[in-house]
C-alpha angles and dihedrals in degrees: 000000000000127000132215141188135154131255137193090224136014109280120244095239104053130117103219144342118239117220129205109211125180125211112284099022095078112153106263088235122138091229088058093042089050092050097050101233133181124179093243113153109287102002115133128203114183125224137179099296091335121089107199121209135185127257097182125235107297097153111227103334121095114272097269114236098271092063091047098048086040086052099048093043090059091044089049090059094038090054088043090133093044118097106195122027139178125201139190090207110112124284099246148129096257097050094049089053087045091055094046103040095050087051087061116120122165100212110154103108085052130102100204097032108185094202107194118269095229116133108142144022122191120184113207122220137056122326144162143197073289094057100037079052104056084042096061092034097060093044085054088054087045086059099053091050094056090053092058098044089051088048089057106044089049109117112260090222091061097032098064115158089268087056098051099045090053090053084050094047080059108036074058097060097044088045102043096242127140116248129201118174128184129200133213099290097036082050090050090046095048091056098238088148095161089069101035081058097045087052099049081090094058137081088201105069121228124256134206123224124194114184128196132189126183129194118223097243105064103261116231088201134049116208103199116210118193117197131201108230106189100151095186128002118201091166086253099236088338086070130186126238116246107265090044087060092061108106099010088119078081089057075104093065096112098054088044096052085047103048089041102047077051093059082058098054108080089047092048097049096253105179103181123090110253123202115192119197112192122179114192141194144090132270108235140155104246115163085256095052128140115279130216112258085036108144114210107201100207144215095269103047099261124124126220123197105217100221095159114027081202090070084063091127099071085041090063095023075058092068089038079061103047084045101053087039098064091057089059097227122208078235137351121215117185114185119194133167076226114145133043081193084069091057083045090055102038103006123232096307091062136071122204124226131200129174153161102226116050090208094050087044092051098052086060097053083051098057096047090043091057078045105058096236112129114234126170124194123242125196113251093221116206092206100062086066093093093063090074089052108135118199090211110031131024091279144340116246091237142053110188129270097294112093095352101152084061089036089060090047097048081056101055085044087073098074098046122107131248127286094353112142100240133182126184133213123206101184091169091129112045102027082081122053135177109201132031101264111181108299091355123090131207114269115017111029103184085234114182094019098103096038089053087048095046091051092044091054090042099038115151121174102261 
């Protein structure tokens, strides 16, 4: 982990100084000249002990958060062979997470494995308890983000459910929450039939994780997360073509970015009660795997007509829902890398929100907004709903291409209770990157951690 601290001038023993430069005011040097550079957001340009990075044109206004952490991600990468560094860039929050996320490698299946250098950041300037305090926030948030992307790009043949659920029994020790984990026949006598049947298709048996944190001064509210924990999605008999299947061990994305946003509540001041529901397992073709036409009669009394074994998120994220509803949350939040309708419609940069209650919905959009992690709000529209009309059970689990990212959220929002303020997350694009992209890193992203951090920090009964 890095650390960080501030600093009046720039210390004797460091490697290099990082600059922030903003478009137009580009150092008039004939290195910088020969190399072309312009101060856009995350662009380097290398000089003699100084490493210069782009801020952007913001006119006359500071660089906002997303360009400095932006910025510090790509120097990050670009110092990766550099120990200690100093920086003129702010002393806040986002530049902190910028530093330490760009410095994330995931490293562990290499044999030369080239970590990043990194050991110490020190901004230079003048900074107070404020200031110390955004810093160590935002290297806490940095964490958390690792954990999930670890999580992620973890192998779905080594990260079974078993596996997981192991990795989540210990990220709760280490983060004082409270773990509860159920195997195969409490799950059954629980009733949690959506992931029992999920699971029929698989040798490795499914687990159920249940996650508490509570802050040190008794909560008068509980905020309730539900995570998709698919930890490989092969379709089931629906299967997936091969190329659909790369990536799918991050259909997990949304347990990982909830259990790890969780291990950051008790360091960031979080004073809400959080409940965290995670079922886990994979989505195979065993000789005893879901049909077509299979009804799950669930906890809650409602019936669901399987009539595509590749829509098995909601069917799990179903039981996460009736769980979390029965403890009458102040608010529920699920997050699933759940549609490909949802990359058709933003791309792999955007996440998509849905949700029952606009000022819920818009303190979402807040946080993430404060987070850096683009969200855009989609209509939940009621009309849509007959298209999940079933002519033998309460409802099929799918309604056809149109509108399937809101399809699959009218869905879920049919296991909520009633009257609980509810927003879903449907991180399928940006849980999942290719190239290293400013604080982000190719594979697992840790999309949706900071924005469920930020909301949890931030909670007000809608």
């Amino acid at each position: 982990m890095i650390s960080f601290d501030i600093a009046r001038d720039v210390p004797d023993d460091i490697d290099l100084v990082v600059e922030g430069v903003t478009v137009g005011s580009e150092p008039d040097d004939p290195v910088v000249r020969a190399t072309g550079f312009e101060a856009k957001v995350g662009k380097t340009v290398w000089l003699p002990g100084r490493l210069l990075v782009g801020l952007g044109d913001n006119g006359s206004q500071r660089p906002d958060d997303q360009a400095l952490r932006s910025a510090a991600g790509a120097a990050a990468r670009a110092a990766a062979k550099c120990e200690r560094i100093a920086t003129t860039l702010p002393a806040t929050q986002a530049v902190a997470e910028g530093f330490a996320l760009g410095a994330y490698r995931f490293t562990k299946y290499r044999s030369d494995p080239k970590p990043n250098s990194i050991q110490s950041i020190t901004v230079v300037g003048s900074g107070g308890s404020r200031a110390k305090a955004a810093l160590e926030r935002g290297a806490r948030v940095a964490e958390a983000v690792a954990i999930a992307r670890d999580l992620v790009n973890e192998p779905g043949g080594s990260l079974t459910a078993p596996a997981f659920a192991d990795e989540l029994r210990a990220l709760a020790k280490r983060s004082g929450l409270e773990v509860r984990v159920l195997t195969e026949n409490a799950i059954s006598r629980a009733g949690y039939a959506g992931l029992l049947a999920v699971n029929r298709g698989s040798t490795n048996p499914p687990r159920w994780v249940e996650l508490t944190y509570e802050p040190e001064t008794p909560a008068r509210m509980t905020v309730a997360l539900v995570g998709k924990g698919i930890t490989f999605d092969s379709g089931g008999l629906s299967i997936k073509p091969t190329d659909g299947m790369v990536g799918m061990k991050g259909d997990m994305g949304g347990a990982a970015a909830i259990a790890a946003a969780m291990s950051a509540a008790r360091d960031v001041g979080v004073k809400v009660r959080v409940r965290g529901f995670l079922p886990l397992t994979d989505n195979m073709l065993g000789g005893d795997a879901q049909r077509i036409g299979d009804v799950i009669r669930y906890r809650n009394g409602t019936t669901v007509e399987v009539l595509n074994t590749d829509a098995e998120g909601r069917l799990i994220l179903a039981d996460g829902l009736v769980a979390a509803s029965e403890e009458h949350p102040a608010a529920i939040v699920d997050a699933a890398t759940l549609t490909g309708a949802a990359v058709v419609a933003l791309g792999s940069k955007v996440a998509a929100v849905l949700g029952n209650n606009e000022s819920f919905t818009t303190q979402v959009l807040d946080a993430a907004d404060a987070a850096g992690e683009p969200l855009w709000e989609l209509p939940l529209y009621d009309a849509y709903a007959r298209d999940l009309d079933s002519k033998i059970a309460d409802l099929k689990n799918v309604g056809g291409r149109p509108a399937g990212t809101i399809v699959a959220a009218l869905f879920l929002r049919r296991f909520v209770g009633e009257g609980i303020p509810w927003a879903h997350l449907d991180i399928a694009g940006p849980a999942f990157g290719e190239d290293d992209d400013g604080e982000l890193s190719a594979g697992g992203t840790g999309y949706g951690v900071r924005t469920l951090i930020e909301l949890l920090r931030t909670f007000k009964r809608p």
